[in-house]
N, C-alpha and C positions, 0 to 999 in steps of 0.2 A: 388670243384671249386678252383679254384688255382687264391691268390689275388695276384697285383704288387705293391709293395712299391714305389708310386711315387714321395717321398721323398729321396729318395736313392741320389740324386743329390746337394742336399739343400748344405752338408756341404762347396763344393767344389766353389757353388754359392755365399757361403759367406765369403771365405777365398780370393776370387776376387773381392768383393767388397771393405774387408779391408783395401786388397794393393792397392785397386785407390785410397782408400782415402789417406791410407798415404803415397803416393806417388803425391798425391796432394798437401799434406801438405810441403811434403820435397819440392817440386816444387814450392810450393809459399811462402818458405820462404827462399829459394837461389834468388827466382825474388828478394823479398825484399832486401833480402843480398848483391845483385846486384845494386839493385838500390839507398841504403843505401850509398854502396863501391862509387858509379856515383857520386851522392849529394856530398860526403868526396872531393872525387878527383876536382868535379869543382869548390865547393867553396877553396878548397886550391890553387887553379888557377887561378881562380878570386883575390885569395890575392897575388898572387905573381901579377896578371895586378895592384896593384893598385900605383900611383906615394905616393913614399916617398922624402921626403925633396925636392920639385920640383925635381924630375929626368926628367928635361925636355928641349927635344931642338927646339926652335922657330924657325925658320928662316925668317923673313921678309925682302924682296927682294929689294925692294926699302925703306923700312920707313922713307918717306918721310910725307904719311900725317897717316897712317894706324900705330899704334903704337904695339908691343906685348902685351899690356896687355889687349887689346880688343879683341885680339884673345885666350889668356889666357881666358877672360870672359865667351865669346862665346860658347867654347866648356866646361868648365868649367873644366879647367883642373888647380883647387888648389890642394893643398896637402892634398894627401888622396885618391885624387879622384879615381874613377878604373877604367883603360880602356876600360877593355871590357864589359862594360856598357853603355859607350857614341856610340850615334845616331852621328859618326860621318858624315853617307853621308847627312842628314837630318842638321845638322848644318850647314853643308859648304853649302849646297843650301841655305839657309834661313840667312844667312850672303852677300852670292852674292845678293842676291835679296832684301837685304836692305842697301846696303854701295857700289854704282855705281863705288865708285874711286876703287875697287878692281875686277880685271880680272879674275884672274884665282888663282884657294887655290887649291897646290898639297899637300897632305898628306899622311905619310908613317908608315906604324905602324912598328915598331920593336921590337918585343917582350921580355921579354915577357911586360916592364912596361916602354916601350921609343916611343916617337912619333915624327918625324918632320913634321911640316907643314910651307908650303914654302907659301908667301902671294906674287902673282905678282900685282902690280898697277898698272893704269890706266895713263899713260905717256901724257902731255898733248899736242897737236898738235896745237891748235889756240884757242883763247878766243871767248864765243860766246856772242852776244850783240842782244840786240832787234831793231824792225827798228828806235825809236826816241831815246832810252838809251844812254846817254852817260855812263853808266859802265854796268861794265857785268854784276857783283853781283858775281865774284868771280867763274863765268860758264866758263868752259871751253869744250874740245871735245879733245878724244883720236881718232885714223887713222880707229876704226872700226866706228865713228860717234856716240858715247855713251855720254851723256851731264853728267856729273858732276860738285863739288866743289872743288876747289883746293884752299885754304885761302894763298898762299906764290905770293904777290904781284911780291915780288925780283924772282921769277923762272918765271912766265908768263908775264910779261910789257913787253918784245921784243916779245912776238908772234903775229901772226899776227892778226886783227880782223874781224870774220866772220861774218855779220852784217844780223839776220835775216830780214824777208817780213813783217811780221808779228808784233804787238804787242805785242801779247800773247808767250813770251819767251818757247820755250821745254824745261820741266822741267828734273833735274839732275834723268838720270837713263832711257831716255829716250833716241832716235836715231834719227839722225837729218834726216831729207828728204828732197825729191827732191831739187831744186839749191840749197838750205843749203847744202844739203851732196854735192851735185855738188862742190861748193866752197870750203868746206870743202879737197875735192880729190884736185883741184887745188893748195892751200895751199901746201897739199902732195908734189905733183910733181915739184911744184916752188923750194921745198927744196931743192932739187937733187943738186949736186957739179957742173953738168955743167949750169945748170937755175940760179944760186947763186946769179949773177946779178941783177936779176931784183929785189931781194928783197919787196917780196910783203906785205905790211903793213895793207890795209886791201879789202875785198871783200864783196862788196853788192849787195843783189840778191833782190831784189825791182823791177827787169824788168824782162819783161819775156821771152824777146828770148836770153837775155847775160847777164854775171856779169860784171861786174863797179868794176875795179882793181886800186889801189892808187897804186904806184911804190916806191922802195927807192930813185928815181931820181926826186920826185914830179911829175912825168908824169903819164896820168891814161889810161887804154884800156879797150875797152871792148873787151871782151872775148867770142867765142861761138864755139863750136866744135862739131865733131859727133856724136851722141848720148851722149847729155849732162849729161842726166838725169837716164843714166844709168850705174852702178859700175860692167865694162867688160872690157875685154883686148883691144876689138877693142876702147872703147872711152875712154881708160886712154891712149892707144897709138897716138890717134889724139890730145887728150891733150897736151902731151907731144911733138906734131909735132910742134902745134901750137904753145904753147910760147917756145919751140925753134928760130919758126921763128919771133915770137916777139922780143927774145932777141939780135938775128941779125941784123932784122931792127934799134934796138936801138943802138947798136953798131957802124954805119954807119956814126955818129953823123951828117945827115944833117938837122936836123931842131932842132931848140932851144928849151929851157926847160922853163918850163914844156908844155908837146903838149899832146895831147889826142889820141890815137893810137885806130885806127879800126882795128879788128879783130877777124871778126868774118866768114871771109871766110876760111874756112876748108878743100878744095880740096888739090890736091898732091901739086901742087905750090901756096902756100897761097898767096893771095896778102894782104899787111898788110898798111893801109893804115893809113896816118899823116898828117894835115893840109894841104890837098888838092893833097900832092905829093904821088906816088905810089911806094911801096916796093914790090918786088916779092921775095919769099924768096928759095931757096933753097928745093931739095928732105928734 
């Protein structure tokens, strides 16, 4: 009987085992060496983002109430610090969302260890009051309707004042509504270079089909136009129909001061009416 050597295979089974392994080996210690090399490389990178002697440029847009060194704080950018370590989209959120006087934070990174952050603030359009308040408390409103604090008596005492319904004042960081923003928009468009006239000092929305306008001429109107209470082309443009045709009528100078001017009709030929007598004003 003739035997088979079923061994006859072993050596060559085991000379392929060898080589996976050490070529396992070699394989996982080039990943290593790889990843050793990675770890070198990004922490020398990381040392090159990190600010030496403040290399740093702020730029603050208005620094009126917003200073640099709160934004310095903010993102914590002392000396030393590393750039590519700070959360900066996670600060600049959480900066807007606690300091109302500040708009918009553009930030630019410039590698590999310079940064600008531009800080825009909150520009103030008219002082906001409560309905018995005689002070604001220092509340003002920017043109989007955002309630802040603006502490610089000497920049806001000429603006005009927006006089809430309400007791209960809209707290800074907050957005005024309906006739408040209504008045607030009016403010806007009285500014315009051909409205200049009328100089409006302040606006109370205490009623509820119109606001109660004070004039720089001691004369007051009430106001009401098409869709009052809505922030659209169509009712900033009847807006702007209307105390146009207000400023016309007042132009006219037929009735003495101070007079109380009605205006609240809003069609194509406004009629704007003054202690009894009737104005038609103009497309």
């Amino acid at each position: 009987m003739i035997k088979r050597n079923t061994n006859k295979r072993e050596p060559k089974t085991g000379l392929l085992i060898s080589l996976c392994v050490v070529g396992l080996i070699l394989l996982g210690g080039a990943i290593a060496g790889l990843s050793i090399a990675a770890s070198t490389l990004t922490g020398i990178w990381h040392e090159q983002c990190r600010v030496d002697d403040q290399e740093l440029d702020v730029v603050i847009t208005t620094g009126k109430m917003v200073y640099p060194e709160v934004v310095t704080l903010q993102f914590g950018l002392t000396n030393g610090a590393n750039l590519a370590e700070i959360p900066f989209a996670d600060l600049r959120a959480d900066l807007l969302k606690r300091v109302p006087n500040v708009r918009d934070i553009r930030i630019e990174r410039r590698l590999p260890n310079r940064v600008t952050i531009d800080v825009v603030e909150r520009e103030p359009l008219a002082r906001i009051a409560s309905r018995k308040g005689a002070s604001t408390g220092g509340r003002v409103s920017d043109s989007d309707g955002v309630v802040f604090l603006y502490n610089s008596s000497d920049l806001t005492s000429r603006l005009p004042i927006v006089r809430e319904a309400t007791d209960t004042p809209t707290p800074p960081g907050k957005k005024l509504s309906g006739l408040t923003a209504a008045a607030l928009r009016l403010v806007e468009v009285a500014s315009l270079p051909e409205l200049s006239d009328l100089r409006v000092q302040e606006v109370d929305t205490s009623h509820k089909d119109y606001l109660l306008v004070s004039l720089g001429n001691l004369d007051h109107a009430q106001i009401a136009w098409d869709r009052m209470q809505d922030d659209s082309s169509v009712s900033r443009q009847s807006l702007a129909r209307q105390l146009r045709h207000l400023s016309e009528a007042i132009a006219t100078r037929l009735t003495p001061h101070p007079t109380l001017w009605l205006a609240t009709d809003w069609g194509k030929n406004s009629r704007i009416t003054a202690s009894g007598s009737n104005f038609r004003a103009g497309n």
